[in-house]
N, C-alpha and C positions, 0 to 999 in steps of 0.2 A: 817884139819880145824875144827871137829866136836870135837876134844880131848878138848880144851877150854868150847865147850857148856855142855858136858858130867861132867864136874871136880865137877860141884855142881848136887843135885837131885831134886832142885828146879826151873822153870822159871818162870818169870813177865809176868802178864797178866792183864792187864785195860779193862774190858768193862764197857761203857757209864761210868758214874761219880767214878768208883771203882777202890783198887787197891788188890787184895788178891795174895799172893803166896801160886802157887799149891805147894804139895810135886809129883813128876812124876818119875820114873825111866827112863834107857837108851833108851829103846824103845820109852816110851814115851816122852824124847825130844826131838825126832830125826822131830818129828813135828812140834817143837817152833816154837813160830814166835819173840820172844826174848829171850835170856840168860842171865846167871848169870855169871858175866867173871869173872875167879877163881884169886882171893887175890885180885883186885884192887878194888872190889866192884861199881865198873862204867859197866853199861851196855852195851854189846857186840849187834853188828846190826847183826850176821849172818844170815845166813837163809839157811835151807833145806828141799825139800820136803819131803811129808811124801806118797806118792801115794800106796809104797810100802807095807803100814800098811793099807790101808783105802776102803772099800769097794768099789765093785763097784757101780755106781752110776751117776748123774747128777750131782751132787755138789761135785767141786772140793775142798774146804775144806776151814780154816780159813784163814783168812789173803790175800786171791783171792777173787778177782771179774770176769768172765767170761762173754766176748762180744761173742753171745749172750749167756745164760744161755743153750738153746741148740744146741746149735755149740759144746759142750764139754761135755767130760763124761771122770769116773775115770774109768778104766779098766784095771785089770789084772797087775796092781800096776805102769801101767802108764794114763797120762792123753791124751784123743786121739780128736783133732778135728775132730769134724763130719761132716761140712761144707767146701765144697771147693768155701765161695764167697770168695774176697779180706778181706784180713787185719785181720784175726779173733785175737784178742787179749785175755791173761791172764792176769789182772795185778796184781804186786803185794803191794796188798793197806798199808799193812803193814810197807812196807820201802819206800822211799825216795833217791834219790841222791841228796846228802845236797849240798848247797850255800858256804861252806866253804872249798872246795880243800878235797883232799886227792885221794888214790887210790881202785881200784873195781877189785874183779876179780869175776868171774863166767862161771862156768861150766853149761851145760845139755848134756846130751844125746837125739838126735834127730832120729825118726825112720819115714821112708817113706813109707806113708800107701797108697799113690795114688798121679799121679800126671804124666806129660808126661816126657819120658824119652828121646824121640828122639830129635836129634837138629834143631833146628828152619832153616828156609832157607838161606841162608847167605844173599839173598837181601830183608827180610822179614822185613824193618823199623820197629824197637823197639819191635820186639816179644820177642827177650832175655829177655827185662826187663819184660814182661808179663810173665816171667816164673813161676810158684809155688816155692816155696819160706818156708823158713823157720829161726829162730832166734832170735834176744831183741831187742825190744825198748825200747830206752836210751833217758831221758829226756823232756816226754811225760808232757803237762801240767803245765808247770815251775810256772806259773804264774797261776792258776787255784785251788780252792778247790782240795782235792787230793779224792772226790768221782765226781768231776766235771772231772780230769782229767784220774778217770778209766774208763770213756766211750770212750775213742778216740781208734776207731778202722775203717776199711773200707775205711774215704774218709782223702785225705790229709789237710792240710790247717795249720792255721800260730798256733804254740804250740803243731802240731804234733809229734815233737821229731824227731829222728832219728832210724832208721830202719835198723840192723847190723843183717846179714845170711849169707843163704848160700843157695842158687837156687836147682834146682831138677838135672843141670848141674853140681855140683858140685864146681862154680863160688862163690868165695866171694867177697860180697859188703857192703859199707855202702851208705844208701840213706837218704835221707833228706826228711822225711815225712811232711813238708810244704810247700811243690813244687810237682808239678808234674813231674813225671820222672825224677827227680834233683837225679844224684848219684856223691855224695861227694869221691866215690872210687870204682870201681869195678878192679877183675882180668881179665886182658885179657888172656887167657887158653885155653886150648883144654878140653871139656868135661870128666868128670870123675861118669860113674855111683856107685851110692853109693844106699846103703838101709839102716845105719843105722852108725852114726858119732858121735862124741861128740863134740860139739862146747864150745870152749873157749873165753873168753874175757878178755884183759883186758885193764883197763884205768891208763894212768898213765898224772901228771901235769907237767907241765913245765911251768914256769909262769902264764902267760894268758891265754894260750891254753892246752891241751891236746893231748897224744897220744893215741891211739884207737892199739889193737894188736887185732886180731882176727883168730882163731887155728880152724882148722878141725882136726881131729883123726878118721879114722878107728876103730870103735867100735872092731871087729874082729881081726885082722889083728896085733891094736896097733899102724901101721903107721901115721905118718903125713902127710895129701894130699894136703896140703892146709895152707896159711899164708899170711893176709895180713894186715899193717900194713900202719896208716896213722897219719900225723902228722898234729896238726894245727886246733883244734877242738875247737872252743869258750868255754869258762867254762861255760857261761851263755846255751849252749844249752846240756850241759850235767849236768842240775840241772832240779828234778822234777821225776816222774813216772817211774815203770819199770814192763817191761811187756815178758811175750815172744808172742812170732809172727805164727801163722800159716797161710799162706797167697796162697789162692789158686790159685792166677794167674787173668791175666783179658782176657776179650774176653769171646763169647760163650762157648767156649772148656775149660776155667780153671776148670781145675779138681783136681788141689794140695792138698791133705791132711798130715798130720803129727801128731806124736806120742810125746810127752816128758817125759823124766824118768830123777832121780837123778839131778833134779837141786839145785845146792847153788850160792850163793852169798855171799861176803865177802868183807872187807876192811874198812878202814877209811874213805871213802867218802858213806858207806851207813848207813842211820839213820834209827830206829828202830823206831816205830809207832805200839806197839801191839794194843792199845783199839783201832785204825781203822780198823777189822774186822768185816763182814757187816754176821758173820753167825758165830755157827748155829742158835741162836738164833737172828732175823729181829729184832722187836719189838712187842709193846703189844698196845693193845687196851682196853678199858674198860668203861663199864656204871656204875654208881649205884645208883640205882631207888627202891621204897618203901623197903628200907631193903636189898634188894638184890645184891651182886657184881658180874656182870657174867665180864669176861676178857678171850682177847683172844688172846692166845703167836702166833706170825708168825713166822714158821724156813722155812728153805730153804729145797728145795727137798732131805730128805735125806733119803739114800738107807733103801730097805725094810730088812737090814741086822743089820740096825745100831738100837740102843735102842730105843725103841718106846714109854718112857715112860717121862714125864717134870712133875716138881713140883713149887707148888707154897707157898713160906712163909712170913709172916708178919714179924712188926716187933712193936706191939703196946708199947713194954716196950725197957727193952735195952736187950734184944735178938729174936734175929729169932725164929719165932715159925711156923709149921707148920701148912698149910691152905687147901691143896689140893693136886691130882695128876691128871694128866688129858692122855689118849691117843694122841699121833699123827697120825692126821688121813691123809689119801689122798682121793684125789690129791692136799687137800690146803695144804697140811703142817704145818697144823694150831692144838693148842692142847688150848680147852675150857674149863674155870675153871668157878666152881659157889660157892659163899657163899652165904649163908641166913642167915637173924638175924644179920648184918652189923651195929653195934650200935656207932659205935665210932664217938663222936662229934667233933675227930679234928686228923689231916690228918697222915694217916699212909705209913710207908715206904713198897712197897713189893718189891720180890724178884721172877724172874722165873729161876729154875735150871735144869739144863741140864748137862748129863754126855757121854761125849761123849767118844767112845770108840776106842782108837787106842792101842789093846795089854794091858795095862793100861787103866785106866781110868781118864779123862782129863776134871774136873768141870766148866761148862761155869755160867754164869749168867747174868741176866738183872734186870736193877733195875729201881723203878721209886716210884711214891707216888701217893695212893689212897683219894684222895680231902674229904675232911668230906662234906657233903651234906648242901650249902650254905643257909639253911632255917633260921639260923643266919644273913644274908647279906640284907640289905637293898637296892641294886642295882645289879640285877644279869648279869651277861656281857655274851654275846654269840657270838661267831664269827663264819661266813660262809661263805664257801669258795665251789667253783665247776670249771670243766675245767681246772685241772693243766695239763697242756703240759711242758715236760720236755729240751724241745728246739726250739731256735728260727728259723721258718723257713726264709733260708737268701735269697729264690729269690722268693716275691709276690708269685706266682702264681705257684710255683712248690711245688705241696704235696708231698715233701721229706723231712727228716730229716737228720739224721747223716749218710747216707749212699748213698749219692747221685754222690758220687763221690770227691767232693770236699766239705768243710766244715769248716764254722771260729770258729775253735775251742777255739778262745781269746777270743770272745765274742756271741758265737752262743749255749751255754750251758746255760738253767738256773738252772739245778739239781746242787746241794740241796735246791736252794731257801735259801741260809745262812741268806743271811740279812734280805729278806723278815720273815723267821723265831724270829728272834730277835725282829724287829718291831710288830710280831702278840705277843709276851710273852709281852711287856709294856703295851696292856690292859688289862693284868690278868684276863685272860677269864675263868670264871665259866664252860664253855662248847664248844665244837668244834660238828660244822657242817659241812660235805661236801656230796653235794648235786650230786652227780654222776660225771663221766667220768673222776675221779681218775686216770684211763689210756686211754690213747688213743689208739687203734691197728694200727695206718698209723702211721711212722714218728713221735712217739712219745717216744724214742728217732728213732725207727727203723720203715719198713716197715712191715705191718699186716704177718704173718707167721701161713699162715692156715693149712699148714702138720703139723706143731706142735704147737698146741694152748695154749695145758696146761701148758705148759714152757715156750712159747711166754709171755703167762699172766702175771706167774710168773715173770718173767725177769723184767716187766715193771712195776706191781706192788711192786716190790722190793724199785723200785725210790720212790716211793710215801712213803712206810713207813720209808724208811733210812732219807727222806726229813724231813718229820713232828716226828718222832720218839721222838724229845726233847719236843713235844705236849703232844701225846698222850699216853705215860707214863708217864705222871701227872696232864691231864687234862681229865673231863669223854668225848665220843666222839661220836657221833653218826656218820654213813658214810653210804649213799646208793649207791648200783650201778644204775648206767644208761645205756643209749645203747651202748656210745664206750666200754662202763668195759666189754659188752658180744658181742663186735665185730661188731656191729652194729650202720652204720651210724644212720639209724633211724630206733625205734622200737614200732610196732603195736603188742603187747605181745597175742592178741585174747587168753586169761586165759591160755597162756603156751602151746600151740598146735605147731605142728613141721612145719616149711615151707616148703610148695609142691614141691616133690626133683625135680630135674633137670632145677631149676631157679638159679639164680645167681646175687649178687649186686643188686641194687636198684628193678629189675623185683620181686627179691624174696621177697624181704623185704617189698617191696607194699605188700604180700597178705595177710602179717602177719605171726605171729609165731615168733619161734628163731630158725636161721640157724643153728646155734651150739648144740651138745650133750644134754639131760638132766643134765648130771653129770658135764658137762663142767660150765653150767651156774650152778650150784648147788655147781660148786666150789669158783666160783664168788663169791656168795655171802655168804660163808661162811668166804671166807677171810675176804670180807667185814662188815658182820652184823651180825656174830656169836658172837657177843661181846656184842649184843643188847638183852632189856629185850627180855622175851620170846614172840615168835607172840600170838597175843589174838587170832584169832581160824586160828591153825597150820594147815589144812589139806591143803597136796599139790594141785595144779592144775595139766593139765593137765602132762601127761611126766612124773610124779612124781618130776616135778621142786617145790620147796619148795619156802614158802610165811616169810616174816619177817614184813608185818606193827603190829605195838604196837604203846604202850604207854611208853613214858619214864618221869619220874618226877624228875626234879632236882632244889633242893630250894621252892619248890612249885610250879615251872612251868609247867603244864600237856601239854608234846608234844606228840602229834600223830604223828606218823612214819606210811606215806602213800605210797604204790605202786602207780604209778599213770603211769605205761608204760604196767605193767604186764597183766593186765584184759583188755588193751582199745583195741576197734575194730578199724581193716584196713579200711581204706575206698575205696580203689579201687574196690571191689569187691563189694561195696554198692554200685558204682555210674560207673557203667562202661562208661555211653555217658561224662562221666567229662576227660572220656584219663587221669587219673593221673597219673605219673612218679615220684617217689622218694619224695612222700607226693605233686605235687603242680600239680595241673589243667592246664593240655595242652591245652583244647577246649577252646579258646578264648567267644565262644558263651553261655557258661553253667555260668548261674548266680548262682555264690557261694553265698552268704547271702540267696537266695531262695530256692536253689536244695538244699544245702551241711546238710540242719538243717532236724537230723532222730531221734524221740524219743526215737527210740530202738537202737540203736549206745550206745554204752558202753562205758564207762571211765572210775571209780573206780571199778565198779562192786557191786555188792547187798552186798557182806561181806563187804565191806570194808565201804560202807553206814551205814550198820548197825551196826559196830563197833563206826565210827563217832556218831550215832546217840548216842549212850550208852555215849561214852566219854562225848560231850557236856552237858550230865547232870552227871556227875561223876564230885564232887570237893573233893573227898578223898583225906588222903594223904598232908594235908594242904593248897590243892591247893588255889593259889589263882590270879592265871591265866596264859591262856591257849595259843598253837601256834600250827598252823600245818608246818611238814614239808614234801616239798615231792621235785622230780626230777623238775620241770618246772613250769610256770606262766600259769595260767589257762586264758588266753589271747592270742592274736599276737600281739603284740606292734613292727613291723619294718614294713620300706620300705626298697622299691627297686627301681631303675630307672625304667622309667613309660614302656619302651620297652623290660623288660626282663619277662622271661616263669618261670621261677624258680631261686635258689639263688647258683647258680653252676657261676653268673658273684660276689660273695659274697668277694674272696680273692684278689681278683684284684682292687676294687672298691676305686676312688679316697679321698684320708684323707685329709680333706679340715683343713685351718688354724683355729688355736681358732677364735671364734666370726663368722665365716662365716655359714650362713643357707643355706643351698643345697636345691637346686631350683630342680623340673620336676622328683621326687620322686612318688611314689604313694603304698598306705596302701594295704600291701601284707594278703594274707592266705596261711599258710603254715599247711597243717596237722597232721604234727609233733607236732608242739604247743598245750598247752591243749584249744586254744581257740576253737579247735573242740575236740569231738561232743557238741554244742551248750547245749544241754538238759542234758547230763551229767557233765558239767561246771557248768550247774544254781543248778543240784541237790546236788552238793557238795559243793559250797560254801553256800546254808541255811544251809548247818550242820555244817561250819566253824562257822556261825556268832553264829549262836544258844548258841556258848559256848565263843564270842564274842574274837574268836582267829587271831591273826596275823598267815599271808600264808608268809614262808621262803622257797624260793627255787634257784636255778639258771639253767646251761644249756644254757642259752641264749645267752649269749657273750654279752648281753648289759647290762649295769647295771642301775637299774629303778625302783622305787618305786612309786606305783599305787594304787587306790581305786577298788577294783572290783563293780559292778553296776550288779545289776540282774532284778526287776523290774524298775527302775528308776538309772539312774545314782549316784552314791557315799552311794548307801540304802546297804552295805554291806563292809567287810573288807579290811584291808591294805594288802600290800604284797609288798616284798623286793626280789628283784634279783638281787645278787651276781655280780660283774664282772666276767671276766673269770679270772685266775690267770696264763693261760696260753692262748695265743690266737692267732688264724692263719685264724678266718672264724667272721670277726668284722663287726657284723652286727650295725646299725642303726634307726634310727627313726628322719624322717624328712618327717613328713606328710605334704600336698601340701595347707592344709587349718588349718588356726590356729586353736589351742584348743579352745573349748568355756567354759566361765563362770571361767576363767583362775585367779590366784590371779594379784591383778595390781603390775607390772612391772617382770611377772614373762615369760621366755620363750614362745614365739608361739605356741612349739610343747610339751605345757603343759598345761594341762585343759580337758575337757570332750569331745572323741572321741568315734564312731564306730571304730572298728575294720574290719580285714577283713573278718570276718567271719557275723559279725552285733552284738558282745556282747559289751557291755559299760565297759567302762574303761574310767578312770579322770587319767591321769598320771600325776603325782604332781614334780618327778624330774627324770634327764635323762641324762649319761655321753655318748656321742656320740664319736667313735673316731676322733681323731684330731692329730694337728704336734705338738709335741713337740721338746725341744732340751734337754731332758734328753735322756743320752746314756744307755743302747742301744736303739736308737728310736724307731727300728722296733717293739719292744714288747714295751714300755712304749705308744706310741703313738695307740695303737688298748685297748686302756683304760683298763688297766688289776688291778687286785685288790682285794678287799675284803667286806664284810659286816660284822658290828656292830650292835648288836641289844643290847640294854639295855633296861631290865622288872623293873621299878621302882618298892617297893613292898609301900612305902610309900604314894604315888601320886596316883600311880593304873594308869602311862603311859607306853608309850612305845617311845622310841628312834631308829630311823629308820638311820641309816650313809653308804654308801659309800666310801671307799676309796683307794685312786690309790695304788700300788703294791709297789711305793718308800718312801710311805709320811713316815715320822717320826712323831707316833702320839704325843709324847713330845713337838714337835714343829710346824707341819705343822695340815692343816684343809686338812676334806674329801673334795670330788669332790662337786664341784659348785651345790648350789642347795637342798644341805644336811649340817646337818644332821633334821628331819622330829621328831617330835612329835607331838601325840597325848591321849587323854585319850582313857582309855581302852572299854569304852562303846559306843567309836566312830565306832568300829569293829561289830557293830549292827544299823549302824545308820539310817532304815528304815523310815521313816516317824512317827510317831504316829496318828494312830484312834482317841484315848484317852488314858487317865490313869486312873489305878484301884487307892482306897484310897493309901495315905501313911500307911507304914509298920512302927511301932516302935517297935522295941524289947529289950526286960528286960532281964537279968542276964544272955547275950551271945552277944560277940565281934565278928563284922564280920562274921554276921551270913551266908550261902547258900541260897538264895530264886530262888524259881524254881515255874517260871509261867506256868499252866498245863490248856491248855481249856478244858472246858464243852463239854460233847457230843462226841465229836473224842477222846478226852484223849490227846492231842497232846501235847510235852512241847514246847513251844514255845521260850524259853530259859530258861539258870540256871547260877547263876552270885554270885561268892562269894562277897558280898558289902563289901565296906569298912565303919567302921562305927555303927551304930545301926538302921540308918534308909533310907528307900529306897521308892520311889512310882516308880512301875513299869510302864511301858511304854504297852501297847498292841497292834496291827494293823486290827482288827473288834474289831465289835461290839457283846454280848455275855456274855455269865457266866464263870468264871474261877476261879481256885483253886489256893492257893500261898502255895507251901512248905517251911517253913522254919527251919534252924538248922544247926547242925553238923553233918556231915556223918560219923566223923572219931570215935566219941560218939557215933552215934546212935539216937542222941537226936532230933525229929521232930514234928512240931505241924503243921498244916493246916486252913485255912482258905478259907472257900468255900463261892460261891455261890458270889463271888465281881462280880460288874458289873464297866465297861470304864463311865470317863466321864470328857466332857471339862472343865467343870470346877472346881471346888471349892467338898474335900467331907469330912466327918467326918474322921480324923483317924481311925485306926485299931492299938490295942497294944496289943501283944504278948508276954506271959510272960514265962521264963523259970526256 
């Protein structure tokens, strides 16, 4: 089979939009995951593994996907499942069993590394079929993305394929992996111990159907043990995925594991798909801010054997030039490149290369384009996104995912988000945000896997970059971790301190800390924000867990990147008579708005204040205006029904029809939310307004755009929270008493509320989930989505939108209620004392004035105007100084000693 792939010294390789041919020798094709078919110049589908060249290792190599990423490892030139749950799948992403006929054959060598050998009872109902197991799944997906349909592993359900082995009894079957227990063919036989077999297949058509042959051989021996042949196979279920199978059995006791060596595949009914290879090169992330491009390549775990080195080249002219090299480091896998002196006013092509090693040398690449810095753009676009769950959980109230036993594999996947992806590229977004919990560790696709974290992570974080990949290689990207990214339901970070061992679940997570390694979280968020400017003051917390808030400037927009989990104190150990459980107050009797408020309770923490505080008077850089982002709403904007203790009744909770207001709700405090600690909420957002910045964040699962209130309701800025994009925990807001001072004809449960904690919030718009009849309900109906933000540079507004997960922005409008404008000085819109004179300034555009009080020294804010002329606004009474100028010049004049007043004053002109 292999003499065809051997006859040229060249194979075809596509990743993401490329197509190069490698030059490779014999050794080196023996790898391919496409050939060069000799004289006819039409591409040949074979496929052979290469296990035997390839280090040992976690990652199985190109053109695979492995359920789960640590279920398998390459060893000793075979690949060996490590897991004896059900179903453990290989697939292979690269090929296809096509829709147009033809035949398949395929070999492996199967070895039996564990598994029971004795024969079940003979009145032991359906233990046979629980046996460990081994062999292909044929036709996995049909109908399915083909990275939607490399996750089907473990539970059965409708587009599971078919399931052809050979048991630990030496018993051939084929089963119908959309049915439970459903075997389209078994032998009936007398047990035959074996340890290590070659299994055969092959498929051949006959009209409409198919014949299925399937060969056992004695590895040893040579003999044939085994044959079983069925006729009658729909064509329609032998089109789609292929995979092999390690399947360890069900019940307590499955213990099956297995080994595979020398597999190929061949024929006319299999299609060749090389650019669908999800490694070694994942994807790239990348900033670029004052000059600088840091970018960060994500590869898959690969062995401490294989080259440890990746390079990065441009391509400003018409050839590649090179830019960088970077290490690969672990445990992320990640290798960080930095340029400085980034000049180029219009968008460059890069390239990340990767040489991978099998005997030869085998050039991978990824490619994408470095966005020129939109300070040209009169409308800068930014999308955000938070809570992507990779699938739909299909029973309310069962926190499982793909591994539950059963699963609608037709429509219970939303990985890769295809469509959704397409829709986010039609508003040519300037910039991507996602605001934490990228991964989930329950049921997102799989259950949490705390004996192996760091490959658990990886596994899951893999979905997330293969999903957005067509983003974030050509759009800059900023992405924070939250608490599910480090395993945690809810997180009190008390500045990086370890949780008190021998707690567990929600007990540990009240005390605070992170459950997980330093280095575990350390890997986190490398994956995640090693792509990000540099943190303005690096020094770790506690653990040696490392810090990432900065500043990123794109187009002129100065965002602060704020921790806002990392530094905040527990509160159970602040309030022990409150009984709190899993952030929410058991003692029915403990008045939260009066006990809960401690001035020494932490949020940001002093760095991070005082980084804020420098930012708001920093308009270098052209800024000319400013946003923070962080994990969550500095609020609690939900209810709960008026009779629950905490939000554990959240997944269950009835999804009332459009138009209908849910009665006998009442306004919860959850501690989790930044609406506590109360004092650390008011102290962060005067340093938001100061620089008179919009707050983007999400985590919430509700989507809502609010005024925060600090002294006085609406005296402070806007803030936008994201929908989920994935959602299984749809919380609400249907408070029991209307908003007051509400606009006329706008929602009840909009307008100026307490919260539960007692902080003000005007919530101005609100997608509550509801019934839809877009399919699939269950996720369209728990209001899943996105955010729009649009920085006018013109107006000096901001554009605040919501919208659902399916809309087509070409055609359809965001969610009811949206989209929200306003001007940028509304993000400051404290009252006025008085006003200092008007400011006129001479020979400078849009100057920076920065109002600085008398006696404290204090700025009171700094505001790039639009314009030449401004009269500041103050809130006492008092002497105060105005700077005005350019930072990015140097150029500054002052004017002291102004005094507020109501009325009428001489100008002030300032000349430059």
């Amino acid at each position: 089979m292999r003499s065809n792939s051997l006859c040229r010294g060249f194979f075809e390789s596509r990743f993401i939009s490329r197509r190069v041919l490698f030059g490779v020798s014999v050794l080196g094709i023996a790898l391919l995951l496409g050939a060069a078919a000799c004289g006819s110049g039409e591409r040949e589908a074979d496929f052979h593994s290469v296990w035997e060249y390839s280090p040992d290792g976690p990652w199985v190599g190109p053109g695979l996907w492995a359920n789960r990423l640590q279920d398998w490892r390459v060893e000793g030139g075979a690949v060996e499942c490590l897991s004896s749950l059900p179903m453990r799948t290989l697939h292979l992403t690269a090929r296809r069993l096509s829709e147009t006929g033809g035949k398949l054959r395929g070999r492996v060598e199967v070895l039996r590394l564990a598994g029971q050998a004795a024969l079940p009872a003979p009145d032991a109902e359906g233990v046979e079929k629980a046996a460990p197991a081994a062999g292909y799944m044929l036709g996995a997906g049909s109908d399915l993305d083909y990275r939607a349909a490399s996750l089907i592993h473990h539970s059965f359900g409708k587009q599971g394929g078919l399931f052809a082995g050979i048991d630990v009894h030496g018993r051939l079957f084929i089963r119908d992996f959309e049915q439970k227990d459903i075997y389209l063919s078994e032998q009936d036989k007398d047990p035959v111990q074996w340890e290590s077999i070659r299994l055969d297949i092959e498929l051949k058509p006959d009209r409409e159907v198919y014949r299925l042959n399937l060969e056992a051989w004695d590895v040893k021996s040579g003999q044939r043990f085994g044959l079983l042949v069925y006729y009658g196979i729909p064509a329609e279920r032998l089109t789609g995925g292929l995979a092999l199978v390690s399947h360890g059995g069900y019940g307590e006791e499955a213990d099956g594991r297995f080994a595979f060596s020398d597999w190929s595949m061949s024929g006319s009914k299999l299609e060749s798909y090389p650019e669908r290879t999800p490694g070694p090169i994942v994807t790239a992330l990348y900033t670029l801010s004052r000059g600088t491009l840091k970018l960060s390549a994500q590869f898959m775990p690969l062995s401490a054997e294989e080259n440890r080195q990746a390079r990065l080249s441009i391509r400003p002219g018409e050839e590649w030039e090179p830019a960088g090299a970077a290490p690969l480091q672990s445990p992320s896998s990640t290798a960080i490149f930095r340029v400085e002196n980034w000049k180029y006013d219009r968008d460059i092509p890069f390239r990340i290369e990767y040489d991978l090693r099998r005997g030869e040398v085998l050039p991978f690449t990824l490619e994408g384009i470095v966005k020129h810095d939109p300070h040209d753009r009169e409308r800068l676009v930014m999308i955000s996104m938070s809570c992507v769950e990779q699938v739909i959980k299909p029973r309310r109230e069962a926190w499982v995912g793909v591994d539950g036993g059963w699963f609608p594999w037709d429509w219970g996947v939303l990985y890769p988000h295809a469509g959704l992806i397409e829709r986010l590229k039609r508003h040519d977004p300037d910039l991507m945000f996602f605001a934490g919990d990228q991964v989930y560790e329950g049921a997102s696709p799989t259950r949490a896997d705390f004996e192996h974290p760091y490959l658990d992570y990886l596994y899951k974080w893999y979905l997330w970059c293969l999903t957005y990949r067509p983003l974030t290689t050509r759009v800059p990207t900023i992405a924070i971790p939250d608490d599910h990214d480090v395993y945690h339901g809810n997180l009190w970070g008390e500045g990086g301190k370890a949780i008190p061992g021998g707690l567990s679940g929600a007990e540990a997570q009240d005390q605070g800390g992170y459950k997980l390694p330093p280095d575990f979280v350390n890997m986190v968020q490398r994956t995640q924000t090693g792509h990000l400017p540099d943190p303005v003051d690096p020094r770790p917390v506690e653990q040696g867990i490392g810090v990432y808030f900065t500043e990123c400037n794109v187009g002129g927009v100065s965002i602060a990147v704020i921790e806002d989990r990392k530094f905040k104190s527990a509160p159970k150990p602040l309030f022990p008579r409150a009984r709190i459980y899993n952030g929410w107050v058991q003692n029915p009797d403990w008045d939260i708005k009066r006990l809960s408020r401690r001035e020494d309770a932490v949020l940001l923490g002093k760095r991070q204040l005082d980084f804020l505080e420098r930012w708001a008077g920093d308009w270098s850089g052209k800024t000319w205006m400013k946003a923070v982002v962080s994990q969550t709403l500095f609020s609690n904007v939900a209810t709960l029904p008026a009779d629950s203790t905490d939000d554990g009744v959240v997944p269950g909770l009835k999804i009332p029809e459009a138009g209908i207001y849910l009665e006998g709700d009442k306004v919860v405090a959850d501690f989790d939310s930044n609406g506590w600690p109360q004092a650390g909420r008011d102290r962060a957002i005067r340093k938001f307004r100061k620089a008179f910045a919009t707050h983007i964040v999400g985590d919430q699962h509700l989507a809502t755009t609010s005024r925060y209130g600090v002294e006085e309701w609406r005296d402070s800025g806007y803030v936008i929270v994201s929908p989920a994009t994935g959602n299984i925990f749809p919380r609400r807001w249907w408070p029991p008493v209307p908003g007051r001072n509400r606009a006329e004809g706008a929602p009840e449960n909009t307008g100026d509320f307490e919260d539960g904690f007692g902080n003000k919030i005007t919530v101005l718009a609100v997608a509550n989930p509801r019934q839809v009849d877009i399919q699939p309900t269950r996720h369209h109906e728990l209001v899943t989505g996105y955010s729009v933000i649009v920085f006018d540079k013109v107006t000096r507004e901001v554009e605040l939108a919501n919208w659902p997960y399916w809309a087509d922005p070409e055609t359809n409008r965001p969610f009811e209620g949206w989209p929200i404008r306003f001007a940028q000085q509304d993000n400051y819109a404290k009252p006025a004392w008085g006003w200092l004179p008007e400011i006129r300034v001479e020979g400078l555009e849009d100057p920076v004035v920065q109002v600085i009080r008398r006696g404290t020294e204090e700025v009171v804010y700094t505001l790039r105007i639009k314009g030449t002329s401004f009269r500041p606004k103050v809130f006492a009474a008092g002497g105060y100084t105005v700077r005005i100028g350019e930072p990015d010049s140097g150029m500054w004049k002052e004017v002291s000693d102004l005094r507020p007043s109501r009325g009428e004053q001489d100008e002030v002109t300032v000349r430059f």
